[in-house]
MARTOR-776309 format. One line per field, with one value per atom (N, C-alpha, C): residue number from 1; y, x, z; atom name. Coordinates in nm, 2 decimals, m for minus. Example, Ala and Ser with C-alpha at 12.3 -4.5 7.8 and 13.67 -1.06 7.14 Angstrom:
<rs>
n (1 | 1 | 1 | 2 | 2 | 2)
y (m0.57 | m0.45 | m0.33 | m0.22 | m0.11 | 0.00)
x (1.32 | 1.23 | 1.32 | 1.28 | 1.37 | 1.29)
z (0.78 | 0.78 | 0.78 | 0.71 | 0.71 | 0.79)
atom (N | CA | C | N | CA | C)
</rs>
This chain:
<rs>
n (1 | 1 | 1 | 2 | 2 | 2 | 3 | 3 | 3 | 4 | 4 | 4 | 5 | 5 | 5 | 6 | 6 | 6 | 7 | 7 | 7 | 8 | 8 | 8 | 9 | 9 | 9 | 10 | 10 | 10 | 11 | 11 | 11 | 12 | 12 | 12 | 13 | 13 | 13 | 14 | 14 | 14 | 15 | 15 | 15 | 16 | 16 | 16 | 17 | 17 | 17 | 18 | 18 | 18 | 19 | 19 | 19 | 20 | 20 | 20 | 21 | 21 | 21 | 22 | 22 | 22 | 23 | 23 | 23 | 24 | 24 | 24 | 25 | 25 | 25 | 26 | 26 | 26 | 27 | 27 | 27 | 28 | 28 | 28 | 29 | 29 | 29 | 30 | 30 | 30 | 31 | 31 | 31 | 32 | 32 | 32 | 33 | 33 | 33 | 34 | 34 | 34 | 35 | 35 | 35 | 36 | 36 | 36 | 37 | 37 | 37 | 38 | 38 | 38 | 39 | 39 | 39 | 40 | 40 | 40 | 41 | 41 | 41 | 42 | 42 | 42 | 43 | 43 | 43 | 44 | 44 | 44 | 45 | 45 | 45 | 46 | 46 | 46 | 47 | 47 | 47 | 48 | 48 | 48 | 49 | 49 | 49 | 50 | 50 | 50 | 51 | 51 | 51 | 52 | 52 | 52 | 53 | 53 | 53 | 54 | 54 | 54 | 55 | 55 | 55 | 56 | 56 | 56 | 57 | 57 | 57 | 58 | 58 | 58 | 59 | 59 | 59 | 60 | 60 | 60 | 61 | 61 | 61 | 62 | 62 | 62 | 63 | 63 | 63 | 64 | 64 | 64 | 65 | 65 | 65 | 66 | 66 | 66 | 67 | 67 | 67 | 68 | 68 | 68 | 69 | 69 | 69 | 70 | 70 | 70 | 71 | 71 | 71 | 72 | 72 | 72 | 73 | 73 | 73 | 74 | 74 | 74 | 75 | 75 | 75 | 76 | 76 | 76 | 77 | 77 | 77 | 78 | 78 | 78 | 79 | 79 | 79 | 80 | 80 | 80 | 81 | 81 | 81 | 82 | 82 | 82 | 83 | 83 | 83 | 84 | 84 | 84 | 85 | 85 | 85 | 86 | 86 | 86 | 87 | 87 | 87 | 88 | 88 | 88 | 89 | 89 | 89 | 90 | 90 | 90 | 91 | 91 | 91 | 92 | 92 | 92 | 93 | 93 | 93 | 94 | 94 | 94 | 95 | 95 | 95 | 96 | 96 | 96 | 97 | 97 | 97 | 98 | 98 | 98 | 99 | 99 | 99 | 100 | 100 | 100 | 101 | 101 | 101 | 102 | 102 | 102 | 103 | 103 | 103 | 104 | 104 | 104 | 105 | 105 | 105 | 106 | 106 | 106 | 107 | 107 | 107 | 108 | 108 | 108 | 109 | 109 | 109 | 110 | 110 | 110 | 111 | 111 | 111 | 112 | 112 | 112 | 113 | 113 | 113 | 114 | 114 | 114 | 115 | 115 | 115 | 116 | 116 | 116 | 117 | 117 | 117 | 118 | 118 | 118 | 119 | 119 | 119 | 120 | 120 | 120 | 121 | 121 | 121 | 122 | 122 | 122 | 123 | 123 | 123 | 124 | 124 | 124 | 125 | 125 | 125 | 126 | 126 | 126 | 127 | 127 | 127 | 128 | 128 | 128 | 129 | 129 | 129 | 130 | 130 | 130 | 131 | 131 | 131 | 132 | 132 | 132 | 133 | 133 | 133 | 134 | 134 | 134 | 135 | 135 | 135 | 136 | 136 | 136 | 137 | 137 | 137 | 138 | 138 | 138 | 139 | 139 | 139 | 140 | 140 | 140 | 141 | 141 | 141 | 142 | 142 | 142 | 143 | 143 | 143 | 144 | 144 | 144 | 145 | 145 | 145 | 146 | 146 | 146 | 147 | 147 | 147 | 148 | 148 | 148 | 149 | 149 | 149 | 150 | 150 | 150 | 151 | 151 | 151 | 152 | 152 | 152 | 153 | 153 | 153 | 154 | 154 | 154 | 155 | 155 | 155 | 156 | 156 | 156 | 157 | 157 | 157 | 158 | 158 | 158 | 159 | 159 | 159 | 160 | 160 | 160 | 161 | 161 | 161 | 162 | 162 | 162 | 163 | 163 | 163 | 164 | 164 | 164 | 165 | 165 | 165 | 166 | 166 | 166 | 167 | 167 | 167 | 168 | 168 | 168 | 169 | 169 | 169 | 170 | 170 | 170 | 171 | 171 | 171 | 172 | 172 | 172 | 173 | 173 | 173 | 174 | 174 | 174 | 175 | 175 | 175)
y (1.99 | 1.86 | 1.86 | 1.78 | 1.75 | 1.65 | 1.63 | 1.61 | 1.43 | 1.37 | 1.26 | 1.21 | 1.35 | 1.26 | 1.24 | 1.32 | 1.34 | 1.22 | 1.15 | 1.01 | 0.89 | 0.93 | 0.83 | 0.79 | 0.96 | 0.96 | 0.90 | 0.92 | 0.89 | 0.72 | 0.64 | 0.51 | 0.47 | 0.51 | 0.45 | 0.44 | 0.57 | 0.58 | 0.47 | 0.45 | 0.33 | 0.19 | 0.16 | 0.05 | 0.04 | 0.16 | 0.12 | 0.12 | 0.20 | 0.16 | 0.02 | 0.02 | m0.15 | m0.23 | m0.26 | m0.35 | m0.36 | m0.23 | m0.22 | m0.32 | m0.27 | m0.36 | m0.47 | m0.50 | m0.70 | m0.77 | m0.70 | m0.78 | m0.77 | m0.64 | m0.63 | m0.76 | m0.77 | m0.83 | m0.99 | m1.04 | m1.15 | m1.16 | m1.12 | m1.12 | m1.15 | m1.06 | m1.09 | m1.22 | m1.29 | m1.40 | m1.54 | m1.47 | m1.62 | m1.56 | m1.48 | m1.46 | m1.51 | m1.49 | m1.57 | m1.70 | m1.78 | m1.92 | m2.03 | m1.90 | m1.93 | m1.94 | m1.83 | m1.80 | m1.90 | m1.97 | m2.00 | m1.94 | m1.85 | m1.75 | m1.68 | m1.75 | m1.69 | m1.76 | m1.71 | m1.75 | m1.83 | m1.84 | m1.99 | m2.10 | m2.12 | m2.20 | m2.26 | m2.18 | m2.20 | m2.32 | m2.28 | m2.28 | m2.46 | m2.43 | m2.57 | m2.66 | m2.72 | m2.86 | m2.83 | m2.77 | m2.76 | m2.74 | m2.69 | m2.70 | m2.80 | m2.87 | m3.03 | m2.92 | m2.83 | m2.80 | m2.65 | m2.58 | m2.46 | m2.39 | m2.45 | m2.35 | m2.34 | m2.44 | m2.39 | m2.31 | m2.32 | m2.21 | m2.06 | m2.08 | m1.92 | m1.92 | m1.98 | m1.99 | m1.94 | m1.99 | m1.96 | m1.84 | m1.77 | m1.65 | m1.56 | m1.59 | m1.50 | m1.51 | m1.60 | m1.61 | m1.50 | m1.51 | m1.42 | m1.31 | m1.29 | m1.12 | m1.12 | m1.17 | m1.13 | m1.13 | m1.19 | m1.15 | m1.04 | m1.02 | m0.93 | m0.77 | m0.85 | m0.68 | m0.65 | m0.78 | m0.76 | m0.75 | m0.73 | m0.70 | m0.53 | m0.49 | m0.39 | m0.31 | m0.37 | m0.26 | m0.27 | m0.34 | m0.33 | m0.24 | m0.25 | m0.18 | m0.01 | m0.01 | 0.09 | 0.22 | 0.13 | 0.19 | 0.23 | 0.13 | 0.19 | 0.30 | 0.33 | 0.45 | 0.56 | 0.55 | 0.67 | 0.70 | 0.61 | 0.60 | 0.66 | 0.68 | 0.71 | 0.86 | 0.85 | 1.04 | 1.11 | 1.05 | 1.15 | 1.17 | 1.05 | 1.05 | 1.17 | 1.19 | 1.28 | 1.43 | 1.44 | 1.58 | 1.60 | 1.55 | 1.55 | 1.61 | 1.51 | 1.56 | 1.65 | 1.74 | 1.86 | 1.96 | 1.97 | 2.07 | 2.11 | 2.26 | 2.35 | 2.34 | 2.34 | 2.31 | 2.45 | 2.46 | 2.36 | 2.30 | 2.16 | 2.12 | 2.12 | 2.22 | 2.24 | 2.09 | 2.10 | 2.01 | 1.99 | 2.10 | 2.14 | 2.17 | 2.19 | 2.13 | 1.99 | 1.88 | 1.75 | 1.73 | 1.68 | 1.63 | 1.71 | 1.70 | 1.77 | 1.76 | 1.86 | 1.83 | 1.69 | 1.68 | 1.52 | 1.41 | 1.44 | 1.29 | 1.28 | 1.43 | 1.38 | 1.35 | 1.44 | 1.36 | 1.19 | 1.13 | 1.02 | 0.93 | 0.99 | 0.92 | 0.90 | 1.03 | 1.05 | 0.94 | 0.98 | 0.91 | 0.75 | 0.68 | 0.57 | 0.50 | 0.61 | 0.58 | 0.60 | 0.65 | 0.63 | 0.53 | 0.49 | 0.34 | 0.23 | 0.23 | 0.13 | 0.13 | 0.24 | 0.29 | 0.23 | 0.21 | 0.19 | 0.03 | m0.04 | m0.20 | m0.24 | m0.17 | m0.22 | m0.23 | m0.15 | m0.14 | m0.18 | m0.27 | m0.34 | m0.44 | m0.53 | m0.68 | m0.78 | m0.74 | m0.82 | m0.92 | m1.10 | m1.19 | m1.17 | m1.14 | m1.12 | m1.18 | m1.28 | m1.28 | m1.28 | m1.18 | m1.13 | m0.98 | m0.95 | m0.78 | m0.80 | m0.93 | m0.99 | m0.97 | m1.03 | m1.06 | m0.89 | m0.80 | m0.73 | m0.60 | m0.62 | m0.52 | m0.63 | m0.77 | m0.80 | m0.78 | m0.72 | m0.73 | m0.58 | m0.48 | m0.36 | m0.31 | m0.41 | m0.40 | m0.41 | m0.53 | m0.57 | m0.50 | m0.44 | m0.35 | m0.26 | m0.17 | m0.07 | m0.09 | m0.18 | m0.28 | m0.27 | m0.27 | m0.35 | m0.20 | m0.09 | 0.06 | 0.10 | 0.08 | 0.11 | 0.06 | m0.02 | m0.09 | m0.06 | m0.01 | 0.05 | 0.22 | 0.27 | 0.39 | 0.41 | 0.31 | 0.28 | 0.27 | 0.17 | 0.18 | 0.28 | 0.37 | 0.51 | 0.56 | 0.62 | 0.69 | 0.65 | 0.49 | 0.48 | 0.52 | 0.56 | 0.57 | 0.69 | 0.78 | 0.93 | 1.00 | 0.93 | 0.93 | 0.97 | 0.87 | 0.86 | 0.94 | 1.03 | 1.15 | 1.28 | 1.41 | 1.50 | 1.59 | 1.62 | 1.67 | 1.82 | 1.84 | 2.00 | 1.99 | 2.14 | 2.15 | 2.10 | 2.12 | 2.08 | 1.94 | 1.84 | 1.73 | 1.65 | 1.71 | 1.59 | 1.52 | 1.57 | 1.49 | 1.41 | 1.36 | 1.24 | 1.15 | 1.19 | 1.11 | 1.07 | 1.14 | 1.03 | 0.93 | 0.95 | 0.87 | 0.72 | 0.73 | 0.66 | 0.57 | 0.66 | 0.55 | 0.50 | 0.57 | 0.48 | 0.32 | 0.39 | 0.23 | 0.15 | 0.14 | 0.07 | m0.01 | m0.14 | m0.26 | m0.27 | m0.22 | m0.18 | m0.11 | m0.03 | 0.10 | 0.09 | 0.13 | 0.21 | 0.35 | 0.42 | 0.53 | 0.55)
x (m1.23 | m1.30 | m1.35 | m1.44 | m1.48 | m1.37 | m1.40 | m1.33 | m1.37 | m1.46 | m1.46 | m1.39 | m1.44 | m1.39 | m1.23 | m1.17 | m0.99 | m0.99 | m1.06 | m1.02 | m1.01 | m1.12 | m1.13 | m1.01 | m0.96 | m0.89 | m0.74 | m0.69 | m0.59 | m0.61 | m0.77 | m0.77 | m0.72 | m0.79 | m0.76 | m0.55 | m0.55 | m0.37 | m0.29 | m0.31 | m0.26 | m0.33 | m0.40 | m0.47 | m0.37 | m0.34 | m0.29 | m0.15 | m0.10 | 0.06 | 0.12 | 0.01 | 0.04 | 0.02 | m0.09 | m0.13 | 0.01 | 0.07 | 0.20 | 0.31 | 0.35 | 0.44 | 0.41 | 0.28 | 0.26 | 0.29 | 0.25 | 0.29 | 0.44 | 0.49 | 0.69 | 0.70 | 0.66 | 0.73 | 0.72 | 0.59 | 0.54 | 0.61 | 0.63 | 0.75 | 0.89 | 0.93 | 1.12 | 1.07 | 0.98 | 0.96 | 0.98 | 0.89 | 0.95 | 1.05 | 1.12 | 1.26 | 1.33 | 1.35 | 1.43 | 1.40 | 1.29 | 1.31 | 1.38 | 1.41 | 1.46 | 1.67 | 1.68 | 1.82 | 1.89 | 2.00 | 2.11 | 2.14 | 2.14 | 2.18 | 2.08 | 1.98 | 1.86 | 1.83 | 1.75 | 1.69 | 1.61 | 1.52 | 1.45 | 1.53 | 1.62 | 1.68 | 1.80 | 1.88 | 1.92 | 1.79 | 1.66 | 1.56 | 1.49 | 1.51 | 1.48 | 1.46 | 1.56 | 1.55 | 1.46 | 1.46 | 1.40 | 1.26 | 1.22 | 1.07 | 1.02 | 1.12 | 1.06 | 1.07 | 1.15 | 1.14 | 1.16 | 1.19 | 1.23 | 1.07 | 1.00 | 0.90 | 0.80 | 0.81 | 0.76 | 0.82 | 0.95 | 1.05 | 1.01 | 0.94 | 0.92 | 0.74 | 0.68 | 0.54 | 0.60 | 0.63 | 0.70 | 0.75 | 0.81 | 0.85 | 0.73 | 0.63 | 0.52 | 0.40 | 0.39 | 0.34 | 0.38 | 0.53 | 0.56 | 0.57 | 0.57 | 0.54 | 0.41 | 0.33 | 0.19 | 0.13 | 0.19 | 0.17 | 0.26 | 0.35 | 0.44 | 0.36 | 0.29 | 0.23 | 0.05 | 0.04 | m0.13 | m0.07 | 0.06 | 0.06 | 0.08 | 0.18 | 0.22 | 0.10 | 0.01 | m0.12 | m0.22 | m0.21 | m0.28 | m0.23 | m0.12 | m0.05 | 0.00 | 0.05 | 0.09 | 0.00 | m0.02 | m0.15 | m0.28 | m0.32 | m0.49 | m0.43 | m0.35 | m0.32 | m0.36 | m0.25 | m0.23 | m0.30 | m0.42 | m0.51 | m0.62 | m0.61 | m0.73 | m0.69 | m0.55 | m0.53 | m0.55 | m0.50 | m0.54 | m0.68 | m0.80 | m0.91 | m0.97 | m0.95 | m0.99 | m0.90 | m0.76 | m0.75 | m0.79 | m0.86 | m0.92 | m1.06 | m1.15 | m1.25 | m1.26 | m1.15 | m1.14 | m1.17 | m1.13 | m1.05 | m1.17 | m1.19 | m1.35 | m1.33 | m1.48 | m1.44 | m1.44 | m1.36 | m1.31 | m1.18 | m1.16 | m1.00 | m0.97 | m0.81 | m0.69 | m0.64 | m0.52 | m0.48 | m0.34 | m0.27 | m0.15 | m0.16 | m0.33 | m0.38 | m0.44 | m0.43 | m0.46 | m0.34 | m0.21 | m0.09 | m0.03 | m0.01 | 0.09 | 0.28 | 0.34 | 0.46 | 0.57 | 0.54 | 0.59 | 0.52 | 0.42 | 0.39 | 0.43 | 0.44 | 0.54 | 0.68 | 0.73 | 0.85 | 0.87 | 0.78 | 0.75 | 0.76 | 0.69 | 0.65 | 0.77 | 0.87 | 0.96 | 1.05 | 1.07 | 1.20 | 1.11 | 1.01 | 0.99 | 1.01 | 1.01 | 1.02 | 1.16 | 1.26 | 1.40 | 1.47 | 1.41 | 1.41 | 1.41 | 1.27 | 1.29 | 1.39 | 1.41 | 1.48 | 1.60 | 1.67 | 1.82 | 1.80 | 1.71 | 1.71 | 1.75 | 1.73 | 1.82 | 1.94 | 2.03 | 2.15 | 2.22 | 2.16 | 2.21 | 2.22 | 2.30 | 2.38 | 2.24 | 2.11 | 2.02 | 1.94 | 1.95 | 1.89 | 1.74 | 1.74 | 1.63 | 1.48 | 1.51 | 1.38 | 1.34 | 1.41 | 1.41 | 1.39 | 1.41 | 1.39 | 1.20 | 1.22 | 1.01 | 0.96 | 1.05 | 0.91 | 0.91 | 1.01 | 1.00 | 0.85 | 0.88 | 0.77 | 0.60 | 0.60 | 0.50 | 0.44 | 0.55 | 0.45 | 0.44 | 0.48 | 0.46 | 0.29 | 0.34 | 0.24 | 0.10 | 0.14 | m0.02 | m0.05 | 0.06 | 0.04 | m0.08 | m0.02 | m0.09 | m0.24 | m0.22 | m0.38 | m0.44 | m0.42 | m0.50 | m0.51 | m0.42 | m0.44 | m0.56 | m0.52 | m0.63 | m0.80 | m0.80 | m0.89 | m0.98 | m0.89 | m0.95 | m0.96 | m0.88 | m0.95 | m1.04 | m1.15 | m1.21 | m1.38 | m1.31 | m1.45 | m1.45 | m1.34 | m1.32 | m1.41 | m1.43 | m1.51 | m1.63 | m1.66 | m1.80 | m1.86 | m1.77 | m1.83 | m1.88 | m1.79 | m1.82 | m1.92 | m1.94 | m2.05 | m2.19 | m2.21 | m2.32 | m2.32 | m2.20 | m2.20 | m2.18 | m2.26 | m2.26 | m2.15 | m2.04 | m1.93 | m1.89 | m1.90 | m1.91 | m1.78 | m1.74 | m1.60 | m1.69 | m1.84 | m1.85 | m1.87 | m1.88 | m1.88 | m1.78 | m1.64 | m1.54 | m1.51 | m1.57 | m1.56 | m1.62 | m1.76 | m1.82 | m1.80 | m1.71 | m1.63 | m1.51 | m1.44 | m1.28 | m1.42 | m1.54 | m1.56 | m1.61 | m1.66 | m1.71 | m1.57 | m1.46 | m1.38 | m1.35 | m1.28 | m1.23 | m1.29 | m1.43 | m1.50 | m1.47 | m1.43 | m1.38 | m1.34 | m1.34 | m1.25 | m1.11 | m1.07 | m0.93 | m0.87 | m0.88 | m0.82 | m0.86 | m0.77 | m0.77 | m0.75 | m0.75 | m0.77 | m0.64)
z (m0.67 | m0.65 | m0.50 | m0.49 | m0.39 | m0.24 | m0.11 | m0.04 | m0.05 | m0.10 | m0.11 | m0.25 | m0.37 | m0.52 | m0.47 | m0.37 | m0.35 | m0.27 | m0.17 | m0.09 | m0.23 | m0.29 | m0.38 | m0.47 | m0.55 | m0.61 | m0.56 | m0.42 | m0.31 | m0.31 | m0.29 | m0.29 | m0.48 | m0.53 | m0.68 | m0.71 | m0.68 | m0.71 | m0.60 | m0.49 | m0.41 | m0.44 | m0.53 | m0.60 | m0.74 | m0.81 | m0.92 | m0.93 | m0.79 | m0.76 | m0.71 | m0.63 | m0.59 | m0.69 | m0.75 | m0.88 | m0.96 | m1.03 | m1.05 | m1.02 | m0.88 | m0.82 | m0.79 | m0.75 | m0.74 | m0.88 | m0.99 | m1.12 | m1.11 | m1.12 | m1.13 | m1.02 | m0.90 | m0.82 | m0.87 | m0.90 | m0.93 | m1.07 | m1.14 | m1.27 | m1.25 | m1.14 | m1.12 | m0.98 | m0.94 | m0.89 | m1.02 | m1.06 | m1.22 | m1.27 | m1.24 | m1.33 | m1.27 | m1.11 | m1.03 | m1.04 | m1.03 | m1.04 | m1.16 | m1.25 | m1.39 | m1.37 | m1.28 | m1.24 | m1.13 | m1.14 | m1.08 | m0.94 | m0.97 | m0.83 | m0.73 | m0.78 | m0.65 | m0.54 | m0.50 | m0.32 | m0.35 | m0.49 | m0.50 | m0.57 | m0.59 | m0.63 | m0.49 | m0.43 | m0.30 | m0.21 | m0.18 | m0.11 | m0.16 | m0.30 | m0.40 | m0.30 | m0.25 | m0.17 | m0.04 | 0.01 | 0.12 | 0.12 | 0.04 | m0.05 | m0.15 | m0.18 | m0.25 | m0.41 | m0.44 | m0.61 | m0.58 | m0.74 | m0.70 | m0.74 | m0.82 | m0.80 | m0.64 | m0.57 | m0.43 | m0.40 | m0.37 | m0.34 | m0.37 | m0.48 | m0.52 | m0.49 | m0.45 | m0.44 | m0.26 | m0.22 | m0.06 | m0.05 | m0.15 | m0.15 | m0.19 | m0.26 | m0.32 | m0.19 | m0.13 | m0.02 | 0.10 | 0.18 | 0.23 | 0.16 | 0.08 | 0.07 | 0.08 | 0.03 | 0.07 | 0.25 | 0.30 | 0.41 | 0.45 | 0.45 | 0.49 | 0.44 | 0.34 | 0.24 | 0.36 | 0.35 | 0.47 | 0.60 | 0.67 | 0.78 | 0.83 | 0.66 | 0.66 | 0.62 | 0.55 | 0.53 | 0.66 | 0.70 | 0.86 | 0.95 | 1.00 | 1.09 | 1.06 | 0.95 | 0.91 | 0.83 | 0.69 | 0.57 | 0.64 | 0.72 | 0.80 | 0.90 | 0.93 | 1.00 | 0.89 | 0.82 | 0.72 | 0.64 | 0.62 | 0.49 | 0.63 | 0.73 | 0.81 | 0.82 | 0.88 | 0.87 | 0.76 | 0.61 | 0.54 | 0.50 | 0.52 | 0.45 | 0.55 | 0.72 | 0.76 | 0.77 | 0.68 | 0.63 | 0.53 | 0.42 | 0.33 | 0.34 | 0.46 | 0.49 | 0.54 | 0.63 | 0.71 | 0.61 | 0.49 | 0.43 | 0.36 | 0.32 | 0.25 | 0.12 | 0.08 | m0.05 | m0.14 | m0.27 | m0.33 | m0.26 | m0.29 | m0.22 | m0.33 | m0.32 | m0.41 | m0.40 | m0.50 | m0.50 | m0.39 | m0.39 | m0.32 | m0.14 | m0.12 | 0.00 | 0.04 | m0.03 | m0.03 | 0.07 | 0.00 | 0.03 | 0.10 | 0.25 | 0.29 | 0.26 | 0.26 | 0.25 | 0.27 | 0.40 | 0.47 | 0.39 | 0.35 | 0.24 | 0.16 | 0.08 | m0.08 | m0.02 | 0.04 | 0.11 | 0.10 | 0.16 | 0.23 | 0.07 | m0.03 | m0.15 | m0.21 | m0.20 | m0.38 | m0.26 | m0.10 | m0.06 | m0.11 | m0.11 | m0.11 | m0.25 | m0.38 | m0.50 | m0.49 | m0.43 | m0.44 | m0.40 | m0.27 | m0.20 | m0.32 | m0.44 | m0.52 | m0.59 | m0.65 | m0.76 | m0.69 | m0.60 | m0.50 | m0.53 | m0.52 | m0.49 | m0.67 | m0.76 | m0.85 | m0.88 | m0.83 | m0.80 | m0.72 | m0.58 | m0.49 | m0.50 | m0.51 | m0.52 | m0.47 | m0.49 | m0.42 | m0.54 | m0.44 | m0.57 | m0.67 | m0.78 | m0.84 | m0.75 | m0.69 | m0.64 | m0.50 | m0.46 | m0.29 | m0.38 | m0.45 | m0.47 | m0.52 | m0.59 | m0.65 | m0.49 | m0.44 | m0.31 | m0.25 | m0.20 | m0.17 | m0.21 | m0.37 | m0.45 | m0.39 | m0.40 | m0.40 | m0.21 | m0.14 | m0.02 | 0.02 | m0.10 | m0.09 | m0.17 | m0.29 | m0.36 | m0.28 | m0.24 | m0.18 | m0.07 | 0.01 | 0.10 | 0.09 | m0.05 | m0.10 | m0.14 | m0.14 | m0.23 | m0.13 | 0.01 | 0.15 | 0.21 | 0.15 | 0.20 | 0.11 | m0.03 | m0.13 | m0.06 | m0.03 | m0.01 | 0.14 | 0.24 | 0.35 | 0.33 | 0.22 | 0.19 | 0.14 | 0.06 | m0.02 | 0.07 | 0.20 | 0.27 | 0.41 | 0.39 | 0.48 | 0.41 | 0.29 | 0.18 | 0.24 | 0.20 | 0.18 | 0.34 | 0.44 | 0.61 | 0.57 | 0.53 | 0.51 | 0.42 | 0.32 | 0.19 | 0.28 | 0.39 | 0.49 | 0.56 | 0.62 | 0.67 | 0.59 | 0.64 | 0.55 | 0.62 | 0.48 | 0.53 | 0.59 | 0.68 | 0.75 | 0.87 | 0.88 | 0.96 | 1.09 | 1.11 | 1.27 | 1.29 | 1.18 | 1.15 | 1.15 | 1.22 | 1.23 | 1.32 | 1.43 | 1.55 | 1.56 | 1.48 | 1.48 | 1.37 | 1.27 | 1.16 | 1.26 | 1.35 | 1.36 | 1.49 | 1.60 | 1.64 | 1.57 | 1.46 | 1.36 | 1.34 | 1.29 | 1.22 | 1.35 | 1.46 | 1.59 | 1.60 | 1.59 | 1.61 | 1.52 | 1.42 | 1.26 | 1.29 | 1.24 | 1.29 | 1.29 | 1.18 | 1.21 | 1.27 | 1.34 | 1.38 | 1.60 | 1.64 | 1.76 | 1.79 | 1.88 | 1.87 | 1.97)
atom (N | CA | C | N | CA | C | N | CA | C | N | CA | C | N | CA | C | N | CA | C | N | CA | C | N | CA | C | N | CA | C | N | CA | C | N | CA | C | N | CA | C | N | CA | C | N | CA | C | N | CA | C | N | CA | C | N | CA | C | N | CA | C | N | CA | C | N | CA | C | N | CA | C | N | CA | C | N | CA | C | N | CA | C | N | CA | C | N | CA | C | N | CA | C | N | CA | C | N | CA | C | N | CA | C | N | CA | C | N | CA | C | N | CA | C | N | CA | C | N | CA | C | N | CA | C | N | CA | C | N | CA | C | N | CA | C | N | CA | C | N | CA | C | N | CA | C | N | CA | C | N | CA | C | N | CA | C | N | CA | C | N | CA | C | N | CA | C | N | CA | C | N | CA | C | N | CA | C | N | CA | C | N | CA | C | N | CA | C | N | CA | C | N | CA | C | N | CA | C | N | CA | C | N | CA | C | N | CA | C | N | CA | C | N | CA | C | N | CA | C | N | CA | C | N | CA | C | N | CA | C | N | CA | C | N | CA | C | N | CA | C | N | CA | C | N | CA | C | N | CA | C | N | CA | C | N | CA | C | N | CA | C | N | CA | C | N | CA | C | N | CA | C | N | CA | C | N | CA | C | N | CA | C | N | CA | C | N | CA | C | N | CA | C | N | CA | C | N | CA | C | N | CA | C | N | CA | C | N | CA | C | N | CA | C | N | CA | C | N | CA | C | N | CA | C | N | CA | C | N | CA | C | N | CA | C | N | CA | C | N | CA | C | N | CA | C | N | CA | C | N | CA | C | N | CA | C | N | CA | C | N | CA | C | N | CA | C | N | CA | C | N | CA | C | N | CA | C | N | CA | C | N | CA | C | N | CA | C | N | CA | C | N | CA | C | N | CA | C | N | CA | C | N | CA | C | N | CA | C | N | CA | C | N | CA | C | N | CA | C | N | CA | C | N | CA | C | N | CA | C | N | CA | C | N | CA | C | N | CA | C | N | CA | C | N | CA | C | N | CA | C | N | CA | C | N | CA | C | N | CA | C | N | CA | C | N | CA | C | N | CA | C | N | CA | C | N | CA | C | N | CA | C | N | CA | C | N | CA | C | N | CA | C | N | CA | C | N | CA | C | N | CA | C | N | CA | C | N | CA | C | N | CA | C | N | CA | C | N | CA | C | N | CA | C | N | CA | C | N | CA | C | N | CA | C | N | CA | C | N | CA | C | N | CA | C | N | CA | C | N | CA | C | N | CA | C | N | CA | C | N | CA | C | N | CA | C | N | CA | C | N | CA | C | N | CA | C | N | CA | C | N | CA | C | N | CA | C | N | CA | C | N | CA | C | N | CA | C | N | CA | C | N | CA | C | N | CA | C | N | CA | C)
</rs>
């Protein structure tokens, strides 16, 4: 495949990982508001009801998820879109991903896989997925217009130095 169909293909899969977890998360959020033992039910009074409570919880995660995809995702959605673009074509697949990212991936799918088994209230584990989720959504979504920069540039090894100046200037990003 091409080094753009592979950004794309890297935006679509963090679009539909997150999408994922914002629903799981947004699901064990109304499961919690249904349970006795949760954080929106604790929260109830101080919110005037327990479904604020859980509107308050779905809120912070969503911020929690746009801060984490700002700070963190536009980093890493910038480095790989330009190892991606470095690389001749054809790009393999086993040269997409370097080692340390699947690393990065299985430890983060182990991370979820652990929050089920930890003593934590059904809807603190909702909010957690929903500000991951959305995280991924706001990474999907700056990989998406990393692509469309590059689409406009024609992709050649002597051509990277004015793709990372390009993105530097990006509104998100510093250099």
């Amino acid at each position: 495949m091409k080094q753009r169909t592979w950004i794309l293909f890297s935006a679509l899969t963090w679009l539909a990982i997150g999408s994922l977890l914002l629903y799981k998360g947004l699901k064990l959020i109304a499961e919690g508001i249904l349970t006795i033992h949760s954080l929106s039910f604790k929260l109830g009074p101080v919110f005037g009801g327990i479904e604020q409570a859980g509107t308050f919880l779905i809120v912070l995660g969503l911020l929690i998820g746009l801060v984490k995809g700002r700070l963190v995702l536009a980093k890493t959605a910038r480095r790989l879109a330009l190892r991606i673009s470095g690389l001749s074509y054809p790009v393999r697949w086993f040269e997409v991903y370097p080692v340390s990212y699947l690393f990065l991936i299985g430890f983060m799918i182990l991370l979820g896989i652990s929050l089920r088994f930890l003593p934590i209230a059904i809807d603190i584990r909702g909010m957690i997925d929903v500000a991951i989720g959305s995280a991924l959504i706001h990474g999907a979504n700056i990989t998406i217009q990393i692509r469309r920069i590059i689409i406009q540039i024609p992709i050649e090894a002597a051509c990277i130095r004015p793709i990372i100046r390009i993105l530097a200037k990006y509104r998100d990003w510093e250099t």
